[in-house]
C-alpha positions in Angstrom: 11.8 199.0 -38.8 11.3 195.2 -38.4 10.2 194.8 -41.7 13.4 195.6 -42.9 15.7 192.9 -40.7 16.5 190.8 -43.6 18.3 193.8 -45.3 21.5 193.8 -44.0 24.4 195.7 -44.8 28.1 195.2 -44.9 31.0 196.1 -47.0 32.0 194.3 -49.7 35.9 193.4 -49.7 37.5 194.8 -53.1 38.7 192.0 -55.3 42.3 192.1 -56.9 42.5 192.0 -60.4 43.6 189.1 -62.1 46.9 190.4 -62.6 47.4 191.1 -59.5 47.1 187.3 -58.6 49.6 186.6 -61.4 52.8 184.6 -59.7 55.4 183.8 -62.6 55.2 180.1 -63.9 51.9 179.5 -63.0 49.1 178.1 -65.5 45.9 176.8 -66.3 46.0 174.5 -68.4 48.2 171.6 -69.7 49.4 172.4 -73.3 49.2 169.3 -75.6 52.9 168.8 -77.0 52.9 169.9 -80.9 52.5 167.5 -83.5 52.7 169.9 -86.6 56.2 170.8 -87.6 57.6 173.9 -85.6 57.4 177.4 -87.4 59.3 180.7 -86.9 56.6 183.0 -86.4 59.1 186.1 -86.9 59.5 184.7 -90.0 55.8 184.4 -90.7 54.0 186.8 -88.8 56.7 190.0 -88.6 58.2 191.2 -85.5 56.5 189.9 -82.6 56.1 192.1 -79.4 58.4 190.5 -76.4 56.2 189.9 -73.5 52.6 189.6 -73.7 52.0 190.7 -69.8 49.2 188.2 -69.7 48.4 186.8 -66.3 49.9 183.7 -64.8 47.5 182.1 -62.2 46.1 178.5 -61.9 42.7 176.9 -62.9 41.5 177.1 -59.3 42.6 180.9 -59.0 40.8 181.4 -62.0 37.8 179.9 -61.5 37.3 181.6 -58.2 38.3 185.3 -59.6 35.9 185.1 -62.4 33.0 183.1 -59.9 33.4 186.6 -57.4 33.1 189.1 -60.5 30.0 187.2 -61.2 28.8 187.5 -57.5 29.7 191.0 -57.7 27.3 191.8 -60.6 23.7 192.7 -60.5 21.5 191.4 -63.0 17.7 190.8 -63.6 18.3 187.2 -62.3 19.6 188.4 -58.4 17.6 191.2 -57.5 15.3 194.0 -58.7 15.3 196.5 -61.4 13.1 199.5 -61.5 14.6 201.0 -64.2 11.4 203.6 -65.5 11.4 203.7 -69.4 13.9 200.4 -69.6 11.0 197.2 -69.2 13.6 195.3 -66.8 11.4 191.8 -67.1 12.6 189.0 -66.0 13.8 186.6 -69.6 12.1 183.2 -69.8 14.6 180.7 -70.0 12.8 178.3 -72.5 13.5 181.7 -74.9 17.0 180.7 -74.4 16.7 177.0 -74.6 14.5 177.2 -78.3 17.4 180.2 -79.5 20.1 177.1 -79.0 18.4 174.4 -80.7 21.1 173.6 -83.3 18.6 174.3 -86.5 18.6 177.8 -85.6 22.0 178.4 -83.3 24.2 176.8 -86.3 22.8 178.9 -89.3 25.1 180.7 -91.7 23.7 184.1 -93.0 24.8 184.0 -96.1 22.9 180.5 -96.7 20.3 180.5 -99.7 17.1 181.1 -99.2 16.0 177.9 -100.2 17.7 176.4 -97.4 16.0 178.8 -94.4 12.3 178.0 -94.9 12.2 176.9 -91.5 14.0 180.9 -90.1 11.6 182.2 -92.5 8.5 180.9 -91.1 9.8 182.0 -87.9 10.1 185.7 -89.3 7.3 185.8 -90.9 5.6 184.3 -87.7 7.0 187.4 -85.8 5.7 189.1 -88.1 2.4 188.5 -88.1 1.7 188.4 -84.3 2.9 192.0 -83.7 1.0 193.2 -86.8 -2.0 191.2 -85.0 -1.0 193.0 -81.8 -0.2 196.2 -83.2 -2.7 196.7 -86.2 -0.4 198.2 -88.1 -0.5 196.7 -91.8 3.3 195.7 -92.1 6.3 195.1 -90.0 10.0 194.6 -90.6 12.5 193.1 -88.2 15.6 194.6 -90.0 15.8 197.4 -87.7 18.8 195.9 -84.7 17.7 198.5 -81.6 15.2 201.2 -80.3 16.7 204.0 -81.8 17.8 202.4 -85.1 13.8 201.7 -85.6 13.1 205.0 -85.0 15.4 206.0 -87.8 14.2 203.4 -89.9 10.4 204.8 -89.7 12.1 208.5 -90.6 13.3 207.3 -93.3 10.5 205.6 -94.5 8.5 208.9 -93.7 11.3 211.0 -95.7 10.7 208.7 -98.9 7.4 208.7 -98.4 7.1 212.9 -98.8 9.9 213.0 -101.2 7.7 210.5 -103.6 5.2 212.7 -103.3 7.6 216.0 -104.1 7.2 217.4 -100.7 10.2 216.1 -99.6 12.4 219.5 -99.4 9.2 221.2 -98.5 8.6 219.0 -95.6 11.7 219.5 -93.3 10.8 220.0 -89.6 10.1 217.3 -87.2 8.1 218.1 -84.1 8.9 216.3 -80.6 7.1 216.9 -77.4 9.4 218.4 -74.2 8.7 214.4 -72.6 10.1 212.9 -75.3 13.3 210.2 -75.2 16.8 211.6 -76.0 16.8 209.6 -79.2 13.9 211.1 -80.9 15.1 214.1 -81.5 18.7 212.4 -82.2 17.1 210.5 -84.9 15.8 213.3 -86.7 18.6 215.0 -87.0 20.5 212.0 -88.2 17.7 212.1 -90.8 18.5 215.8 -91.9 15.1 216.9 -90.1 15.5 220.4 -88.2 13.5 219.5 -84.7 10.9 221.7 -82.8 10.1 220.7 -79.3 6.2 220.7 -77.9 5.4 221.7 -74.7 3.1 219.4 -72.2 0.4 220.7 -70.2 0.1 220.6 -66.2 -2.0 217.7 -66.7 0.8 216.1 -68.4 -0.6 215.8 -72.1 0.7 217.2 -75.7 -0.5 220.7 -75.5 -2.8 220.9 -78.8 -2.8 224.9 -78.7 1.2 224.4 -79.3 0.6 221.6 -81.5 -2.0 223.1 -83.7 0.4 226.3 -84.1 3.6 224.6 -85.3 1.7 222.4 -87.8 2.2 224.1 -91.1 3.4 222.7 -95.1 7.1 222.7 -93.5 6.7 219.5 -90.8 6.9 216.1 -91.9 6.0 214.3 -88.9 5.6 214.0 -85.1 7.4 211.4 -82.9 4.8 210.9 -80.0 5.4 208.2 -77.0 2.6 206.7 -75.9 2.2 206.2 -73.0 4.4 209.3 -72.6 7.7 209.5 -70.6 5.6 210.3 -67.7 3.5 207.4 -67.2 0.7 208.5 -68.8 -1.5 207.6 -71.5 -2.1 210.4 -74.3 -6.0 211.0 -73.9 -6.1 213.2 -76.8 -4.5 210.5 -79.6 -7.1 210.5 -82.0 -7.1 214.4 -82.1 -3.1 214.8 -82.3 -3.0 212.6 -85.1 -5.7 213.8 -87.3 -4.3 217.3 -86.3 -1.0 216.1 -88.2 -2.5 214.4 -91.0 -5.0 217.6 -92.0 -1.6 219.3 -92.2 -0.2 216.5 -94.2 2.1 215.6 -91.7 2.5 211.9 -90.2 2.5 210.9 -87.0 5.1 208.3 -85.5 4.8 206.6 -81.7 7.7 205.5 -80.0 7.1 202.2 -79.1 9.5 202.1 -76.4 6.6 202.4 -73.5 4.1 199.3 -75.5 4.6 197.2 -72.5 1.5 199.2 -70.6 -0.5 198.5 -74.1 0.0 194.9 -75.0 -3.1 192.5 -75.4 -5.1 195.8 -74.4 -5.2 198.5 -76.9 -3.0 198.9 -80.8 -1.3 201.7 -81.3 -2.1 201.3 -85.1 -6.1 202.0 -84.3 -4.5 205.4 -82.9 -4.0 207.0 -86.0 -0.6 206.9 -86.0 1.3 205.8 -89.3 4.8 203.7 -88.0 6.4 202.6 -84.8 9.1 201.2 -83.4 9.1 198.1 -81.1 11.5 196.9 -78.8 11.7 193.1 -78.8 14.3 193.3 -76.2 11.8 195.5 -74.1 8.3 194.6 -74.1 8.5 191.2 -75.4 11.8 189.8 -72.7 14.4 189.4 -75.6 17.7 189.9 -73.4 19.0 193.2 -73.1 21.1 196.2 -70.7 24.5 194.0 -71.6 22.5 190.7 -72.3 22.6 190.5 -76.1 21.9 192.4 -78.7 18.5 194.5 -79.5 15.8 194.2 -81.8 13.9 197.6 -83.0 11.1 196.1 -85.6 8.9 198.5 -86.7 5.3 198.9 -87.9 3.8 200.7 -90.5 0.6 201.5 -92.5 0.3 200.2 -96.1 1.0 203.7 -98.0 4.5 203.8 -96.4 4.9 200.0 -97.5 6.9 200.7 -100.7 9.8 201.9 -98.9 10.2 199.2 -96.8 14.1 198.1 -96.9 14.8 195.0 -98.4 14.4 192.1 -98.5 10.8 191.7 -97.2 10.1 188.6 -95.7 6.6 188.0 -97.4 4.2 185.0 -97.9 4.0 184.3 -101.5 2.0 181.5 -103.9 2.1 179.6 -100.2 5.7 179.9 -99.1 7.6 182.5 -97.3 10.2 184.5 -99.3 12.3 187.4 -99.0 11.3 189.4 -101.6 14.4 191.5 -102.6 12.2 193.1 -105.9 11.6 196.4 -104.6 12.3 199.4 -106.7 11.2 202.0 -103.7 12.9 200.6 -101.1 14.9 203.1 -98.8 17.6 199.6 -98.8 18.8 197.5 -96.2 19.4 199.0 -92.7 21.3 196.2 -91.5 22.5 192.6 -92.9 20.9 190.4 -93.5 17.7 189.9 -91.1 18.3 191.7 -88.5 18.6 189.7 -85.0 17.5 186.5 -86.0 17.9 184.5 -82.4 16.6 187.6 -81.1 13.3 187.2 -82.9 13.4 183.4 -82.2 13.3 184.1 -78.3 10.5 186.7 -79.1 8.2 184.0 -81.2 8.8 181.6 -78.1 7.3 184.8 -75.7 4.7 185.8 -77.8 3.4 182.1 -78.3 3.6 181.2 -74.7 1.1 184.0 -73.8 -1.2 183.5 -77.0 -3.5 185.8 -78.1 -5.9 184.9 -74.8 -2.9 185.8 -72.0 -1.6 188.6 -74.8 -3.5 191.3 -72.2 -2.1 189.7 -69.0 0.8 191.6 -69.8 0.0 195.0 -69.6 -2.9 194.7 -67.2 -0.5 193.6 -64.5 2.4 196.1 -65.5 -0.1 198.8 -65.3 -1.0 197.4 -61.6 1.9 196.9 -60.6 3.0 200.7 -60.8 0.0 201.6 -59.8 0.8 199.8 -56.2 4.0 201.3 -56.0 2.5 204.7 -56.9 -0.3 204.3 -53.7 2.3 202.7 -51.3 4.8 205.5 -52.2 2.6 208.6 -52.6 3.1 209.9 -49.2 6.6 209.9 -49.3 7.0 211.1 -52.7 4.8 212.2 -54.8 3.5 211.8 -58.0 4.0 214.1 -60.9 0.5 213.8 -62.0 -2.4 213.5 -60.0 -3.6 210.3 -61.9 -3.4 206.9 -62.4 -0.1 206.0 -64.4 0.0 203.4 -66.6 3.3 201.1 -66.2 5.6 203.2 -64.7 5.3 205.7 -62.2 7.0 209.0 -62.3 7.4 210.7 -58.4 9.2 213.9 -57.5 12.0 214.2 -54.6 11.9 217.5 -55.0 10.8 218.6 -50.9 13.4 216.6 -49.8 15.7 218.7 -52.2 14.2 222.2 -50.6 14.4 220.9 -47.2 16.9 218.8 -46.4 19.1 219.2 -49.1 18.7 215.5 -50.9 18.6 214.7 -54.3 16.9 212.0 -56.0 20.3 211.0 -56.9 21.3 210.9 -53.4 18.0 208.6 -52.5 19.1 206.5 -55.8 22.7 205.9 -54.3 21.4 205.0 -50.4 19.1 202.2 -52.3 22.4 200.5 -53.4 23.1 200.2 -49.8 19.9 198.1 -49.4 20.6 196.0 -52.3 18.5 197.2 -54.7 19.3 198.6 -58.2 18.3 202.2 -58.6 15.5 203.8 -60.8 15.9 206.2 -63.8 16.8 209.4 -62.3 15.8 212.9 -63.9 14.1 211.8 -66.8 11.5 213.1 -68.0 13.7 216.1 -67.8 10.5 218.4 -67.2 10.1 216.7 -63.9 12.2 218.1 -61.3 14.1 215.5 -58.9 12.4 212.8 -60.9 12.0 208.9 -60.0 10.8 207.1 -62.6 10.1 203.6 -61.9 8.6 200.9 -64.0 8.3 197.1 -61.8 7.1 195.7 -64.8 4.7 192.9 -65.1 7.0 190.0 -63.9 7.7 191.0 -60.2 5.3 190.0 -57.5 3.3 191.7 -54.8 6.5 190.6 -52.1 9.1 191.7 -54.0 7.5 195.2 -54.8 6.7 195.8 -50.9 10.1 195.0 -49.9 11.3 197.8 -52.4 8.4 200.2 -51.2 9.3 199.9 -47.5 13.2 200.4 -48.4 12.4 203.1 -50.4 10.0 204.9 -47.5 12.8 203.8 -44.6 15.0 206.2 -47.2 13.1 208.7 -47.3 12.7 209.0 -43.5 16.8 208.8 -43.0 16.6 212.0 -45.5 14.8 213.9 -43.2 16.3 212.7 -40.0 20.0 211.1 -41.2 20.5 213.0 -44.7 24.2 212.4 -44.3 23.7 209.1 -44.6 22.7 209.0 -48.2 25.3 212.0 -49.0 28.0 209.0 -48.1 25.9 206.3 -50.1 26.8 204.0 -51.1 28.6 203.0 -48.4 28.5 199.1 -48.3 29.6 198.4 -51.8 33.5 198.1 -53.3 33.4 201.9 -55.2 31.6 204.4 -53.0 30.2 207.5 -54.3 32.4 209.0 -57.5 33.1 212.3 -58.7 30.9 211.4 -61.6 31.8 214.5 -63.8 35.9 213.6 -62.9 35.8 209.8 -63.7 34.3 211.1 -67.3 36.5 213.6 -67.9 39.6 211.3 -66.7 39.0 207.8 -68.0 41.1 204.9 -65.9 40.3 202.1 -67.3 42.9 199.9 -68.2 45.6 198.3 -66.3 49.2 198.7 -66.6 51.8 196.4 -65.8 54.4 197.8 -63.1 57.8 198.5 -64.0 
């Protein structure tokens, strides 16, 4: 196809490692003659292993082993990543530039408060933009990932019944059949016994199963919106007084608020907490970039709870208010990802609160493109527009030709591009899920779309073509269930 010439394919040479390139005597550096007394370290330190069988190679060697790793590696900054349910955006680098000004890069935790006001404002600043964006009464940035705010909010929501002596009483969490792996995951770790929901064809909650689970015995439902399919829950307002009348609450997994960002608050919903991801939907690094960020959100009656300190405006000054005789206590030190939430202030004052919208309107487009330009080839779940991911099936190509998504994921390594989620939702068989995200353009996504269509045509006419994918990169396809079962991992010096 000639618009696929400037895809070309060859196979990467395998690199040694870097003891491999060891050659005895060899070093990096020029070691500054001592000019502190000398010391037996046997004598100081124990007994002291013989060899240390670390490598022996030169600056130069160095340099150009660590330069191909790099060139080896795929990141947001060389190509695209389509990753459905992960919000792959691209990281602004002025995020990076105010995270290293020395006032905030050289702080010391355990510094008084009266010598932060200038982190506090920033926290506090945080603060009060997602609450604006959110409309949710309160949020905390303690929480340090997705998963970790999820479990936060179930706490809060288990304090919450047991103040009101329902808390034994109240012991079953509900979670819909789309839902994310950690949901249930995090109700368990909360001591919650978990019942799943089904979905409908039309991909929403099924009410009729809702509305016969709800009883005295739940104490809340975790609800992703938009859902793990792509889709936005039309029946919100309905769900949630559903759980409510039962005196249940209702908490959404804010892991998919990219689509609703500037456009819609999950806290006019109905729904009582959240989690965010900073490190998601508002470009804090993540996927081995830096550490997370899982702030959550919460209406004023589960505000008691909150874990401590609470960074608060008080008398006109920002203080962490440790006084709190409710709290459920800290869920991490301190608070929480600071430089994380200093890249996230830089974000969300960029846009303002007249670009906020930009965000999601263009993440919702741009899976809708890829949803129209792909549709042919492989369809969509749902007959309806997505919001910002799309969710297709490969599921013919399984039937007829004996292809896997998988196997479609693998041959798109061979064309240079990172692969989507694969089977997930679980409910969708041979799923794609694909999120662009609002950062990529209109060239970048068509290049993807005719790779992926190219792909599907070898399936049908080639399919042992993506059985051997990849074939063009330095590991091939692995025996996936073998390389867990038999970890190699670490290199051992020969005898």
């Amino acid at each position: 196809m000639s618009n696929l010439k400037g895809f070309r394919m060859k196979r990467m040479p395998e690199p040694q490692l870097i003891f491999e390139q060891s050659s005895p005597g060899r070093i990096g550096c020029n070691v500054p003659v001592a000019d502190t007394p000398e010391v037996d370290l046997s004598a100081v330190l124990g007994d002291l292993r013989e060899e240390l069988n670390l490598p022996e190679v030169g600056e130069l060697d160095l340099l150009r082993h660590f330069t191909r790793l790099s060139h080896i590696n795929y990141g947001i900054e060389t190509g695209f990543y389509p990753l459905g349910s992960c919000t792959m955006k691209y990281n602004p680098k002025i995020n990076e530039k105010t995270a290293g000004l020395p006032g905030f890069a050289n702080l010391h935790p355990m510094q008084p408060v009266a010598t932060i006001p200038g982190a506090l404002e920033i926290l506090i600043g945080v603060q009060e933009m997602l609450i604006a964006i959110t409309g949710f009464d309160e949020i905390t940035l303690q929480p340090l990932a997705g998963a970790h705010g999820e479990m936060t909010c179930l706490m809060l929501i288990k304090a919450y019944h047991e103040s009101r002596g329902e808390g034994k009483q109240r012991h079953i969490v509900l979670v819909p059949d789309s839902a994310h792996g950690t949901n249930p995951a995090s109700a368990a770790r909360c001591g919650y016994d978990v019942r799943p929901i089904p979905t409908t064809e039309e991909g929403n909650t099924d009410l009729v199963a809702l509305a016969a689970a709800l009883d005295d015995s739940v104490a809340a439902l975790m609800l992703t919106n938009p859902s793990t399919l792509g889709l936005f829950e039309p029946n919100i307002e309905q769900i949630c007084e559903m759980v409510h009348a039962a005196g249940g609450q209702v908490f959404c997994d804010g892991a998919n608020m990219n689509a609703m960002v500037g456009t819609t608050r999950p806290g006019d919903h109905g729904f009582d907490c959240m989690h965010l991801n900073l490190h998601k939907t508002f470009s804090t690094p993540h996927g081995g970039g830096g550490p997370g960020c899982g702030a959550i959100g919460l209406k004023s009656h589960l505000e008691p709870f909150l874990p401590a300190p609470v960074i608060r405006r008080s008398e006109g000054k920002v203080i962490a208010d440790t006084d709190r005789p409710s709290t459920i206590g800290r869920v991490s030190g301190f608070y929480g990802q600071f430089l994380m939430e200093v890249r996230a202030y830089t974000y969300l004052r960029a846009f303002g609160k007249e670009y906020m919208a930009d965000i999601s309107r263009h993440a919702v487009l741009n899976a809708n493109y890829v949803r129209a330009r792909l549709k042919d080839v492989l369809p969509p779940a749902h007959d309806r527009p997505c919001m910002h991911e799309c969710i297709l099936t490969a599921e013919k190509y399984k039937k007829e030709n004996g292809i896997r998504a998988l196997d479609i994921s693998k041959r798109l390594i061979d064309y240079g591009f990172h692969p989507p989620t694969n089977y997930f939702p679980l409910i969708v068989p041979e799923c794609l899920m694909i999120e662009p995200t609002e950062t990529e353009n209109k060239e970048t996504l068509d290049d993807f779309c005719d790779v992926m269509i190219e792909i599907c045509r070898e399936a049908v006419e080639s399919p042992d073509l993506l059985h051997d994918a990849p074939s063009t990169q330095i590991v091939g396809r692995l025996d996936e269930t073998a390389a867990v079962k038999n970890l190699d991992v670490r290199w051992w010096p020969s005898k």
